[in-house]
N, C-alpha and C positions, 0 to 999 in steps of 0.2 A: 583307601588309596592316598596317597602322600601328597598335598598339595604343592602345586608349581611353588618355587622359592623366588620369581618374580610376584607372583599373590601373597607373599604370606604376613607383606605390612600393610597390605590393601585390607579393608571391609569388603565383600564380596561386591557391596553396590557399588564401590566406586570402582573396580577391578572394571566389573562389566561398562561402565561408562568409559573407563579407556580403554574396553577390548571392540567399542562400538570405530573407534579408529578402525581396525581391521575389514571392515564391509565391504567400500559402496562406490561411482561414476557416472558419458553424454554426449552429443550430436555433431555434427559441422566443427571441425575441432583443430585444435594446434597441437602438434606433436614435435614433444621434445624428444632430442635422440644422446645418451651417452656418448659423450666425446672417448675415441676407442685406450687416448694417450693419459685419461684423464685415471687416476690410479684413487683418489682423494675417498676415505672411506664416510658416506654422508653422516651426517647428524641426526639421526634419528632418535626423539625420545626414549632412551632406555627402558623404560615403563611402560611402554608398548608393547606385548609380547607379541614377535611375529607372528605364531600362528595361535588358534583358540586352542586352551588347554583343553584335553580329553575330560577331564575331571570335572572341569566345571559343571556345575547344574543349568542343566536346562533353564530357560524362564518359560514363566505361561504365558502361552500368545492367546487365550481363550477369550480377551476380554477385545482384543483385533479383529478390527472388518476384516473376512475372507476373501482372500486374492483370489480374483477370475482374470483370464487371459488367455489370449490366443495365442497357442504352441507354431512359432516358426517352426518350418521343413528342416527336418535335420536332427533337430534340438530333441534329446533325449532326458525325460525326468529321473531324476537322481535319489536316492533315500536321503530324505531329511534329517541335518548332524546338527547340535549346538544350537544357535542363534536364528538356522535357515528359519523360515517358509514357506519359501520356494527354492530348488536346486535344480540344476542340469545340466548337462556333459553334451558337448560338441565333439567330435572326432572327422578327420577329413584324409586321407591320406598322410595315417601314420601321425598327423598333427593334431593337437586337442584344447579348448579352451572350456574354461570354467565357468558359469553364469550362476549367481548366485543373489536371496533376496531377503536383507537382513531388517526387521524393525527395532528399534529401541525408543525408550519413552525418552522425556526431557530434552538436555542438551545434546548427549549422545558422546561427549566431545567436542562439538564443534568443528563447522563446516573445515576450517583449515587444519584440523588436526587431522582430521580423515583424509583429506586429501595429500597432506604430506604422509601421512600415513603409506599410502597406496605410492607416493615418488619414491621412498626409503625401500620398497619391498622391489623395484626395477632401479637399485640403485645411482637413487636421483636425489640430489639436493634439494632439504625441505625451503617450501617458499616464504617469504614475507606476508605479512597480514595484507597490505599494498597489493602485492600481486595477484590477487587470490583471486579480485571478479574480473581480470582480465584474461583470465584462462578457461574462464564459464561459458558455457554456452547455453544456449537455452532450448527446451527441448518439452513435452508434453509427459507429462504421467497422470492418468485417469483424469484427463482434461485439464489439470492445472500444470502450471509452468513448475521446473524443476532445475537444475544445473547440471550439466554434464560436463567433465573431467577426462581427459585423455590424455596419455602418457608412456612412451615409449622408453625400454631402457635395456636392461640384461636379464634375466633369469638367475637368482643366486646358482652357484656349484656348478651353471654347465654353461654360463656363457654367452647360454642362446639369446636374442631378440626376444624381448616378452614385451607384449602391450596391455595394459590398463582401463579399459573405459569405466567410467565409474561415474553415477546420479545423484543426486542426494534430494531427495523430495521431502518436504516439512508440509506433513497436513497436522492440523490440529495439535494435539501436542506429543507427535510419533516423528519421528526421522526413517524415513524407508530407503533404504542402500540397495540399489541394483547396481550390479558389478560383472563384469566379463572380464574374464582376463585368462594370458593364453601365450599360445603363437601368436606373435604378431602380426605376421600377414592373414593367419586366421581368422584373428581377431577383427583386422581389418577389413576383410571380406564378409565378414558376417555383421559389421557395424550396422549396417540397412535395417537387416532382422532384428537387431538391439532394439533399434529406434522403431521402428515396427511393435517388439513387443510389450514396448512401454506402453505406446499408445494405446494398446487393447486390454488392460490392467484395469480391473474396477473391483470397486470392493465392496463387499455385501458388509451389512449392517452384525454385528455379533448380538447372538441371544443372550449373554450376559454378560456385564464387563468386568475382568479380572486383572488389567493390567496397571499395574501399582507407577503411579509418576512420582518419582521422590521432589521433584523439585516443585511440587504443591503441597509439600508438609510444611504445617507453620512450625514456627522455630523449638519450640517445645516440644514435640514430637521426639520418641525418645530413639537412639540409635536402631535401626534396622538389620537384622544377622544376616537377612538371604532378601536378595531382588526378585520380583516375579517369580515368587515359588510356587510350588504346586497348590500346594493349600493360600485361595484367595485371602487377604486379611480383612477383617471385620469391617462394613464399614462404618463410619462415625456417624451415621445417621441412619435409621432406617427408615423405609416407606411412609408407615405411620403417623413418622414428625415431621415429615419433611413439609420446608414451607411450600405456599402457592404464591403466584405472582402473576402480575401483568405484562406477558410478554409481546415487545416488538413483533411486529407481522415479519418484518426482515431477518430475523433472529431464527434461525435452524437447529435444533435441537442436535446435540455433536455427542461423539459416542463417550463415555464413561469413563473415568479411570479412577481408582482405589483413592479414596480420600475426596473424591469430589461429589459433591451430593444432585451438583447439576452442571449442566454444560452447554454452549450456544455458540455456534459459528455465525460470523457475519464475513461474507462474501461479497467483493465487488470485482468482476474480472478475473484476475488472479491476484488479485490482493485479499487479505484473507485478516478477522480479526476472533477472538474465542473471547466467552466471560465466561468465569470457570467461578464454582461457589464450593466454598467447602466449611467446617466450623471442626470447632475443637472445644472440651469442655474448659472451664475456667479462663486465665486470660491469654489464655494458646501462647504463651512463651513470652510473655509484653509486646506493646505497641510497636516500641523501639526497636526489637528486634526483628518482627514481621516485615516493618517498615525498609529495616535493611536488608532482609532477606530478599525482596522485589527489588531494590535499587539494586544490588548484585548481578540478579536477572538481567538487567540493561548493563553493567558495566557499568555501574555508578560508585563511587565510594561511599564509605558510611556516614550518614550524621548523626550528632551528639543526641543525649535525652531534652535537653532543650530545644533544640532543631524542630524536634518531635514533637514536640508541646505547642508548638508555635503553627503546626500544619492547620488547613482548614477544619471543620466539622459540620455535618448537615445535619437534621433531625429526622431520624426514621422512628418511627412504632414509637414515637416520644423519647427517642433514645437519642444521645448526641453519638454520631459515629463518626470516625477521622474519615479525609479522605487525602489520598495522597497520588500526586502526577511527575510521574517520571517519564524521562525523552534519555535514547540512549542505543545501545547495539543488542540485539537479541543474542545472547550469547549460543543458543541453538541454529538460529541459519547465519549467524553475521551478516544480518541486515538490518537496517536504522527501522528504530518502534518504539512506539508510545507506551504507556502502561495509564492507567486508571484505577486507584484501589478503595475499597472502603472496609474500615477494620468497625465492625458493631460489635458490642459487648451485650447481651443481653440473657438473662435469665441464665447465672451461673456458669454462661457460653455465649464465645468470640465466633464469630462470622466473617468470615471471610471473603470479599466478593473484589474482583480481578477481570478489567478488560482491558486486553493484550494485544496488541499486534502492529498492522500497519497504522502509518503516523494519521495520513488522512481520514482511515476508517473511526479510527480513534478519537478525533475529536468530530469527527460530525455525528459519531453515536454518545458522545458523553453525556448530555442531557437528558438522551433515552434511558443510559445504564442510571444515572442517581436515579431517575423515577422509578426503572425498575427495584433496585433497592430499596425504596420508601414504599414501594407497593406489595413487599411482602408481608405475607399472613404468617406467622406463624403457632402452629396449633398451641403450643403449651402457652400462649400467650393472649388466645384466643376467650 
């Protein structure tokens, strides 16, 4: 089958990183309405394709906590196309909306691009970075806070009033898109039940993880042909070598994703921080480049190979390893986060160790995470 000719200068990974725009919306909310006189055709990213190509391949959600939830009255489950994981069809008197529940790893696109995203599909002018958390609302999915998005405008070709509600929940390092959208007034009348079936949303733990995060490749990592495809890919460590460590009693074991050899949530409220470990053989692409590849993450610019040379270093396993602190915007939810890195070279392989997230979880665990690092075994070295 012919691929779309909006795809065909994309890598398929990044197509799907900007088909993650198309998702996702939230509660108590402000609605904007199309001015009727207003004719102005909006701006929307050309590279956004309206709707998900038929063609595209599916990705594997096998390595994804299973979604439970409790079915509102009414709400009809729908077969599973593309991206879903959850689907379902509202119908009310001749009027009908669409509820849909989309994951992607990474950035996803980012929170504002998704959301203008969903303004340009009810013909509405995309927003400023500025405006973006004045339109959030806050709202609960599987007991963590979330953003909710609401936005009223046309229906392409017929005119109609269409409305928007849309979520965007960032657990660990997944973007979950729940989205309605519809009749407006449908839409409107069943917002309760939105907000209802968010809060009944939990996710069971997956028996193995498959889901590939590209933006945990170090830099050397070589181009990728297909995202989340059927066949998991190897991963860079197995069982056997994997190190041991002394971990945090606060520290929650977080679920998998391809390329990572271990994972750990820290939880305070709804503020949330991950250390994610992964290695690569040899010197995983140089310092330099890892180094920049995580300031990126935050919205930082690059610095020189000097810069680099000049960072701190600790001593693990008699090894000198850099460590590097970055303060900056998570370019996955657009909110301000710290980062934490430590780059170890050891035994013909780089280590990679990454604690992310909120700013205060971040430095009140900083001194846990270098221990935990100097407290690793690792067996070839044993």
């Amino acid at each position: 089958m012919k691929r779309p000719a909006c795809l065909n200068a994309l890598p398929i990974a990044a197509a799907l990183v900007l088909i993650a725009a198309a998702g996702c919306g939230r509660d108590d909310v402000k609605v904007y309405k199309v001015d009727a006189h207003d004719t102005t055709t909006p701006a929307v990213p050309a590279a956004m394709p309206p709707t998900m190509p038929a063609d595209l391949p599916a990705p594997d959600n096998s390595g994804l906590p299973k979604l439970k939830y409790t079915l509102p009255a009414g709400w009809k489950e729908k077969t599973l196309t593309q991206l879903r994981v959850a689907s379902f069809e509202i119908s009310e008197n001749g009027k009908t909306a669409d509820v849909s529940v989309i994951p992607l790893s990474g950035m996803a696109g980012g929170d504002l691009a998704n959301v203008n995203r969903w303004r340009g599909q009810v013909g509405l002018q995309p927003l400023p970075e500025t405006d973006l958390q004045k339109l959030a609302e806050k709202v609960e999915v599987a007991g963590q806070a979330a953003d909710l998005y609401d936005v009223v405008g046309t229906a392409p070709g017929s005119g109609d009033e269409e409305r928007i509600i849309g979520v965007i929940s960032h657990r660990d390092d997944t973007a979950w898109f729940f989205k309605m959208t519809g009749d407006a007034a449908l839409v409107e009348k069943q917002k309760a039940n939105f907000i209802a079936f968010l809060k009944s949303v939990d996710f069971d733990k997956p028996a193995t993880p498959a889901t590939m995060d590209l933006s945990q490749l170090p830099a050397s990592h070589p181009a990728i042909p297909g995202m989340n495809s059927a066949a998991p890919a190897t991963p860079a460590v197995d069982t056997a070598s994997k190190p041991t460590w002394t971990v945090p009693a606060d520290w929650k074991e977080g679920q998998l994703a391809q390329f990572l050899v271990a994972k750990f949530v820290i939880q305070n409220g709804t503020a949330s921080a991950a250390v994610n470990v992964s290695q690569l053989e040899g010197d995983g692409g140089g310092l330099a480049a890892n180094v920049n590849r995580w300031r990126k993450q935050l919205g930082q610019s690059t610095i020189s190979d000097d810069e680099v040379a000049k960072l701190p270093t600790i001593d693990a396993n008699g090894v000198k390893a850099t460590v590097v602190e970055i303060s900056g915007t998570d370019a996955r939810s657009s909110q301000p986060a710290n980062l934490v890195g430590v780059v170890l070279p050891l035994n013909s392989q780089t280590w990679f160790y990454k604690l992310m997230g909120d700013a205060n979880i971040v430095a009140a665990q900083k001194d846990a995470f270098i221990k935990f690092v100097q407290s690793a075994k690792y067996p070839a070295a044993q």
